[in-house]
Steps between C-alpha positions, in 0.01 A plus 500: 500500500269195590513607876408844399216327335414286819468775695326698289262255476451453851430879556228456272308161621533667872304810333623754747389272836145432308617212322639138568787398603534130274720622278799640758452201736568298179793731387660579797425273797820540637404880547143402584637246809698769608184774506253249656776451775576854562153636391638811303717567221855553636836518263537105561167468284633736212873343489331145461273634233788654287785203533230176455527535125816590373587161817285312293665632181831441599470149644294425121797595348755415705400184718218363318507128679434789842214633301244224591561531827439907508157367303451303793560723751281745326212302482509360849524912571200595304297213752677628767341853463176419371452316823639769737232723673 
């Protein structure tokens, strides 16, 4: 349900191509490093999107002393793609 949410509300801050693109590089920066790479969309970019949540879920639940690191990894992502291209 909360990735549902994510991307839903990524759809809407990118406003059809019109809008910005904060909110999904913030999201999904995993996806985001893999479109700046590539420059398209390919499946790699939608499998990311879908799994990076319920990952983040399960190692919550399951592995929390792992979960600071995912943090981590996250946030040195979201730097990573805001300074791509």
């Amino acid at each position: 349900m909360i990735n549902l949410i994510c991307i839903l509300l990524s759809i809407v801050s990118i406003g059809g191509g019109h809008g910005t693109d904060i909110a999904v590089k913030t999201i999904f920066p995993f996806a985001m490093i893999v479109v700046n790479i590539y420059d398209n969309i390919n499946l790699l970019v939608y499998f990311l999107t879908l799994i990076q949540i319920p990952i983040y879920a399960f190692v919550y639940y399951k592995r929390v002393k792992y979960f600071k690191l995912i943090l981590a990894l996250h946030i040195l992502a979201v730097i990573f793609v805001f300074y791509m291209k």
